[in-house]
C-alpha positions, 0 to 999 in steps of 0.5 A: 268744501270741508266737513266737520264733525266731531263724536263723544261718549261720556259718563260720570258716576258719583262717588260720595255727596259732592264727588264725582268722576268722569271719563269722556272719549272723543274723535274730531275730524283731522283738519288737515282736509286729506288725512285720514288720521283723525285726532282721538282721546280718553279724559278723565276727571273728577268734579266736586261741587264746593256748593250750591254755586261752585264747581271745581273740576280736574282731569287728564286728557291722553292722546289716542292716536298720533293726531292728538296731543299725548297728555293734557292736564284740565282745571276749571271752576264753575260759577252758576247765578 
């Protein structure tokens, strides 16, 4: 049997009213079931609330060891009811 885990740390600090950045490293456990090269990251990103109901988010994602892929670009938008 396999085990899965996965461990982050994250923080956001808020620039000006609607402005924030964030940065977030992980670790993942490698599916390969015998590797010991487990995939780690470091994202960081921005999120501006357009309004009370509206989230756009941007960020980059780097690949720290060879498990995890070099660099990912990351959008989003939020949508609360």
């Amino acid at each position: 049997m396999k085990d899965i885990w996965h461990a982050y740390i994250a923080a956001e600090i808020k620039v000006i009213q609607n402005l924030k950045l964030l940065a977030n490293v992980g670790i993942t456990r490698n599916p390969v079931y015998l590797s010991d090269n487990h995939p780690v990251f470091f994202l960081g990103g921005a999120s501006y609330d357009l309004s009370e109901k509206i989230t756009l988010d941007a960020g980059v994602k780097y690949g720290l060891t060879a498990t995890e892929t070099d660099w990912t670009a990351l959008t989003g938008i939020t949508f609360r009811f």
